[in-house]
C-alpha positions, 0 to 999 in steps of 0.5 A: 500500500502506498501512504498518501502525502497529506500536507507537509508529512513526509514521503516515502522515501524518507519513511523508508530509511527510518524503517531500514534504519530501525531495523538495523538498529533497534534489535531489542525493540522490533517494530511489528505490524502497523508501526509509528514509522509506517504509513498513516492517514490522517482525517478528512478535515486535516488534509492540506493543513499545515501545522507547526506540529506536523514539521516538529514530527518531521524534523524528529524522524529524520534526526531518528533516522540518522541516530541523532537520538537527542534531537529527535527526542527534542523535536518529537517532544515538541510535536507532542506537546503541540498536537492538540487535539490531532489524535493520531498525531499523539499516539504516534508522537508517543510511540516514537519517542518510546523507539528513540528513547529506546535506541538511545539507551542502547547506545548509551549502554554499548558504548566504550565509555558505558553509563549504565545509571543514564541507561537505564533512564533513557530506558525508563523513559521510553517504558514511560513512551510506550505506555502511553501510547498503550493508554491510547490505543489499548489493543494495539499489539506492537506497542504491548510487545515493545512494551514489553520487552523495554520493560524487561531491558529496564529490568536486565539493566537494573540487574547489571547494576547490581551486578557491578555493586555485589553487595549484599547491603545494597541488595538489602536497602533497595530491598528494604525501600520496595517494602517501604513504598509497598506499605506507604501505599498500604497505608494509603489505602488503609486510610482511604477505606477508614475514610469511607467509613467502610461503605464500599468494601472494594473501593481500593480491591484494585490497589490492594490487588497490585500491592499483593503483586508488589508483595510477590516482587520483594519476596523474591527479591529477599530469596534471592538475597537469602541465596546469595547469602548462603552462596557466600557461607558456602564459599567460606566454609570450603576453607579449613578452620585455621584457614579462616580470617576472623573476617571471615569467621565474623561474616558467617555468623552475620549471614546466618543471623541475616539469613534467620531474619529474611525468612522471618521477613519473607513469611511476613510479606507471604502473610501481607500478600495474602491479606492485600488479595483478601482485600483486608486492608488493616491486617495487610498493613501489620504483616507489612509493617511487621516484614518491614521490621525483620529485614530491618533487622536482617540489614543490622547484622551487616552493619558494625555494632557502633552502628546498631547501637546507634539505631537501637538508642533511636528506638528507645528514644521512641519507646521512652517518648511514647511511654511518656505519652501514655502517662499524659493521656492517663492523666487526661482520663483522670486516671492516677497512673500519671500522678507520679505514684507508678501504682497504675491504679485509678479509675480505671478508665484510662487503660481502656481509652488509651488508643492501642498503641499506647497501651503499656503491654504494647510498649513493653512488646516493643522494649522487649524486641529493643532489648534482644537487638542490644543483647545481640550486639553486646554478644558481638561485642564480648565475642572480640573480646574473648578471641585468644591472641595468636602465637608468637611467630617463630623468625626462623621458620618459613611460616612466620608472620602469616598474611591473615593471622586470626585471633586479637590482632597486633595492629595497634588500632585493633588492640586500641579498638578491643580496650573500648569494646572493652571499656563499653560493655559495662555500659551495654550490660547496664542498658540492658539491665535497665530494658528488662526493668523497663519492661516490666515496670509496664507490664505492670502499668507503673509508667513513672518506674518505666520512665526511669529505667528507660532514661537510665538505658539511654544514659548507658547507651550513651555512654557505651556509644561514645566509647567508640567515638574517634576525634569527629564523633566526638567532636560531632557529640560535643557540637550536638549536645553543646547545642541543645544546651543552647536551646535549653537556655532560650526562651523557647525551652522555658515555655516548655520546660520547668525551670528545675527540669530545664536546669537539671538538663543544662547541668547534666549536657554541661557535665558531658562537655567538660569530661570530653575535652580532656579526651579531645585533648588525647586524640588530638595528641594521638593524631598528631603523634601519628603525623609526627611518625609519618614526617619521619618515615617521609624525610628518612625516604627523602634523604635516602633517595638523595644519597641514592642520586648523588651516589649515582645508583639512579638509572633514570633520572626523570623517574627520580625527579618524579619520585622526589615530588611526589615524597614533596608533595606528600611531605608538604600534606603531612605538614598541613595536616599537622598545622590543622591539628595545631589550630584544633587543640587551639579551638579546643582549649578556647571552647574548654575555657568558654565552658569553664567560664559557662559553669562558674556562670550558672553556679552563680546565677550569672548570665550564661548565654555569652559563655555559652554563645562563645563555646558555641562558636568554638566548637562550630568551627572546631567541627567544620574542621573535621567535617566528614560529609560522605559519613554525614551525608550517609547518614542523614540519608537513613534517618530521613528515611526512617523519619519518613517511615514515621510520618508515613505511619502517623498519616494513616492514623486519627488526630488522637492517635497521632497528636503525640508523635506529631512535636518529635516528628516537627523536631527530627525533620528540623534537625535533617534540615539544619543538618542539610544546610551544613552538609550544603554549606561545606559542599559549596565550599569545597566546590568554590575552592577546587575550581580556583585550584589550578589543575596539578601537573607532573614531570611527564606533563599534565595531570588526568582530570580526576587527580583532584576534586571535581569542582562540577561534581561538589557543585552538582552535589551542592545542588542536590542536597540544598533542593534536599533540604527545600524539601525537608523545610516543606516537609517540616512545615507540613508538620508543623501545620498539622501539630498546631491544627485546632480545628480541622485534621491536616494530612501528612501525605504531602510531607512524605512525598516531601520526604521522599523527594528529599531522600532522592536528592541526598542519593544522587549527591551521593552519586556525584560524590562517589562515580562508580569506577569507569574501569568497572563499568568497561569490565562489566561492559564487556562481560556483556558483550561477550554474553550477547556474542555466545547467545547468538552463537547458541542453537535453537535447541538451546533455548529450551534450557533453564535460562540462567543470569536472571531477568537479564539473560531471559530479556536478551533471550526475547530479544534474539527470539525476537530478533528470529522471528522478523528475520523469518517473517514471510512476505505479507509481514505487517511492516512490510503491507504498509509499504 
């Protein structure tokens, strides 16, 4: 058949070539049937009418047609948007924008210089194209399959990615993600039925049903993960005991654990799934919520146990807040739990008005769960301690100092970590003790006892934490506390707080700053004793090489000139590092000083905020010396997602249930925000100075352009995290407005999608600050390009074994089916009737 010229469309010709064009180029997405760039007839009323669109769409397939995807995506974009009301201009638009999204993402992906991260958008934007061109012609079957099979490259994509990370932890927090966003649409759907009041039960049927398959997708996701973990045990247990390196050892024993708690999880999401397709939206929510909990759980067994016992103060922190809600609301009901006897006795009619989960047998579930995670950590903690030393190496035998010694290890940092697990178990023992009073005080309903015993377990956790803290986190947990000091001193804290609580509170942050600056004062020693062994080593190689030289024993002169700047270079940056180390014990005396001077302020009633300010200052500048942004950024991308988690819960509750943990929420996502500023701040800095640096240069010329900081990179990641933190101050100010609602219920929703917003720009700063390797992406491009090679070589036959590699492997077998299938196509091929 031969396509009409309807106005300024193009012509056959130029047709024909994209058709040839896509054929040789786009393998994996085969245009079957009537496709986008076949002939086509527009109505009656639009024959002869010039529009601009028409020219967009022309100049877009003629860019498609040489390869030169990112104009014709310009211009196809264009005639999309311009089409009004011209039907068939939009379905085909929307077609070819999936084809040149789709063509431009595998160009990108079998480039020399791979980017998988663009790939892979390139490629969800053509799934995007495509899908809507199926919402606008349902029954079109090239469009499903091209649907389809850019679907399943999104998939073989996102599995190359994952390949090259090959980490369990990173397995585990995307896994852990999926699950979060299966329960905040849970939530969601929950909440909408509430609302309803119950009077359509299968209002929500068809997003409960896409949440169960949801379901299905991450509990195969968790098998996996819970294969790969026991791939990796196997892998060490083919070794001898003796043969084993106490990482090792540590790794099985963590995979094991991982492992008990992804089978916990997977049971849960099989529960959750299985009540989304019953369309029980309130019991869906608890197995969810309760899988949520164990992969949690799982990914803490990878992560070191400073780390969890961090986490696991968090959540005490909750437990104690909501503890303390529980005795106001008894109070409200007129009950005397709240009266500070702890008796528990009253009327009676508090315990039952108490919305569930405030219920104190319901707190005490909670406690008991915090309390086995910190006996597991103290567990690992005592195991370090336990390990015998190993034996002295003989000199004479040929064994002597092995490459892995097990056992305590003679590295003075290891010795130096083991006096602190040391020094801290003390302190987790009492934690401990102090939960299991805890727990019991509410199981008998005595709120002010459990108040008290859940304060004397942070107190311990704490102090075990700090243990473990180096030159930053100390300085970081002296600037942190030293600032609620601060607050505590404003008249913000006086509305709130009564003038003996907030001067037992001042008094008790004050104490904790005094007894860290002698330890300050030591780890600044120690740095600087280390740096002074450095300096000695780097001038002893230095002279050595000198005598070298002058000696004439250097061949190559060139390389010898080379080898002295780079031992000048690395002298000239040990000096520096020991003149910041100078200016940091100066600030830490001065900071000392101003809380000296602070203390003998409030022992007589004199003004404290100018000692106070001055301390202040001193340890803000103090911090911004050793500012680690990589770590901070790290971590303020966990807690904003745990306070996500949070907020995400509270919004499918009712005002009465939530108004409590609305002012800690407020106060958590200020404290992202200020802590976002900061990381903004310094990342703005850095930027500013790596493009003044002029680039560095070496004896054989110039140096790559990845020698340094990449001030594009610090710019870029500056960028992201301050629209992070735009995000956080919406999301705060949402709070904040539902905190201080009086007359009508605000929802939480906007402040979560907020959070999530905020969360995505903290990762991509995170991204520009840490590129995968390009070495690493070439390598793992042409693993894949040897895979394609032996799939091709492969015999009909073949096909019928178990594809291995995953989703990958079966998109690019439905690729190379495909591929066969229009090769062997007879003559009357759709493709071909149209022209």
């Amino acid at each position: 058949m031969t396509p009409r010229k309807i106005g300024t469309w193009i012509g056959l010709t130029a047709i024909g070539l994209v058709v040839v064009s896509l054929v040789l180029s786009l393998v994996a997405i085969p245009i079957t049937g009537g496709g986008p760039l076949a002939g086509w007839e527009l109505v009656t009323r639009l024959r002869g009418e010039h529009r601009d669109a028409r020219d967009k769409y022309n100049e877009g397939v003629a860019a498609l047609a040489k390869g030169d995807y990112e104009p014709a995506e310009k211009a196809l974009l264009d005639a999309r948007s311009q089409a009004g009301v011209d039907p068939e201009l939009v379905f085909r638009a929307a077609y070819d924008l999936g084809a040149a999204y789709g063509a431009h993402a595998d160009q990108v992906r079998n480039a020399k210089d791979a980017d998988l991260d663009k790939a892979l958008e390139l490629a969800n934007q053509a799934v995007s194209w495509f899908g809507d061109a199926d919402r606008l012609r349902p029954h079109d079957p090239d469009t499903k399959a091209n649907l389809q099979i850019m679907r399943a490259r999104v998939q073989a994509i996102t599995d190359e990615l994952r390949k090259g990370e090959g980490k369990l932890e990173a397995r585990l927090d995307r896994l852990i993600r999926d699950q979060r966003g299966v329960l905040d649409d849970a939530r969601g759907a929950w909440f909408a039925i509430k609302q309803a009041g119950g009077s359509d039960p299968l209002a929500e049927q068809g997003t409960l049903t896409h949440l169960a398959d949801r379901e299905r997708g991450v509990v195969a996701e968790a098998g996996v993960i819970g294969d790969l973990a026991a791939d990796e045990i196997d892998e060490i247990g083919k070794k001898p005991d003796d043969k084993r390196t106490d990482q090792e050892k540590a790794r099985i024993v963590q995979l094991k654990n991982l492992d008990l708690y992804l089978i916990e999880g997977r049971a849960r999401i099989t529960e959750a799934r299985g009540k989304f397709q019953d369309l029980a939206a309130e019991d869906g929510v608890g197995r969810s919520e309760a899988a949520l909990v164990e992969l949690k759980r799982a990914r803490e067994q990878l992560l070191d146990p400073i780390t969890v016992l961090r986490q696991v103060a968090q959540d005490e922190l909750a437990v104690t807040q909501d503890t303390a809600h529980s005795d106001t609301k008894a109070i409200d009901f007129g009950s005397g739990v709240g009266s500070g006897s702890g008796s528990g006795s009253g009327s009676g009619a508090a315990p039952t008005a108490l919305p569930g989960w405030l219920e104190p047998a319901r707190i005490a579930e909670r406690q008991l769960s915090i309390r086995d995670r910190l006996e597991e950590v103290r567990a690992r903690l005592t195991a370090a301690t336990e390990t015998p030393p190993p034996p002295a190496p003989d000199p004479a035998s040929p064994a002597a100092a092995p490459s892995a010694p097990s056992g305590q290890p003679q590295d003075p940092k290891q010795a130096k970590l083991i006096e602190r697990i040391m020094a801290a178990l003390p302190a987790v023992g009492e934690a401990s003790t102090a939960m299991d009073h805890a727990r019991d005080a509410l199981g008998a309903r005595q709120i002010k006892q459990a108040l008290d015993q859940e304060q004397a377990a942070l107190e311990a956790l704490a102090g075990a934490i700090e243990q473990f803290s180096d030159l930053k986190q100390l300085i970081e947990l002296a600037y942190g506390e030293h600032r609620q000091l601060v607050q505590l001193l404003g008249p913000e804290a006086a509305k709130q707080l009564d003038a003996a609580q907030r001067g037992k509170l001042t008094h008790e942050a004050l104490a904790h700053n005094l007894r860290r600056m002698p330890r300050l004062a030591a780890l600044i020693a120690e740095e600087v004793a280390q740096l002074d062994a450095k300096v000695k080593q780097s001038e002893t190689a230095m002279a050595e090489a000198a005598l070298r030289q002058a000696s004439g024993q250097v061949k190559d002169p060139k390389q010898a000139e080379a080898q002295k700047q780079q031992q000048a270079q690395a002298q000239q940056q040990l000096e520096q590092g020991k003149q910041l180390l100078t200016h940091a014990e100066e600030l830490r005396g001065q900071a000392a000083a101003a809380l000296a001077t602070l203390d003998q302020a409030l022992a007589a009633n004199k003004d404290p905020m100018p000692p106070a300010t001055d301390a202040d200052q001193k340890l803000t500048e103090l911090r911004k010396l050793f500012f680690d942004l990589i770590q901070h950024l790290q971590e303020l991308i966990r807690e904003q997602g745990e306070t996500r988690d949070q907020t995400s819960a509270a919004n499918s509750e009712d005002d009465f249930t939530r108004g409590p943990k609305l002012p800690g929420l407020a106060d958590r996502q200020d404290g992202h925000k200020k802590l976002a500023k900061d990381i903004t701040d310094q990342l703005a800095q850095q930027a500013d100075a790596a493009a003044k640096q002029a680039p560095p240069t070496s004896p054989n010329g110039p140096s790559t352009p990845h020698a340094g900081p990449d001030p594009k990179a610090l710019a870029g990641a500056a960028d992201e995290v301050r629209q992070a933190q735009g995000d956080m101050g919406d999301a705060f100010n949402t709070l904040v407005k539902a905190r201080d609602a009086t007359n009508a219920s605000q929802s939480l929703e906007p402040g979560v999608k907020s959070q999530a917003k905020a969360i995505e720009h903290l990762e991509n700063a995170l991204k520009l600050l840490q590129p995968p390797k390009k070495s690493d992406k070439n390598d793992k491009n042409d693993q894949n390009k040897d895979q394609q090679q032996q799939q091709q070589q492969q015999k009909p036959q073949d096909k019928q074994q178990q594809p291995q590699g995953g989703a990958g492997q079966r998109a690019r077998d439905e690729d190379a089916k495909r591929q066969r299938q229009r090769n062997q196509a007879p003559a009357n091929d759709p493709v071909e009737k149209d022209w």
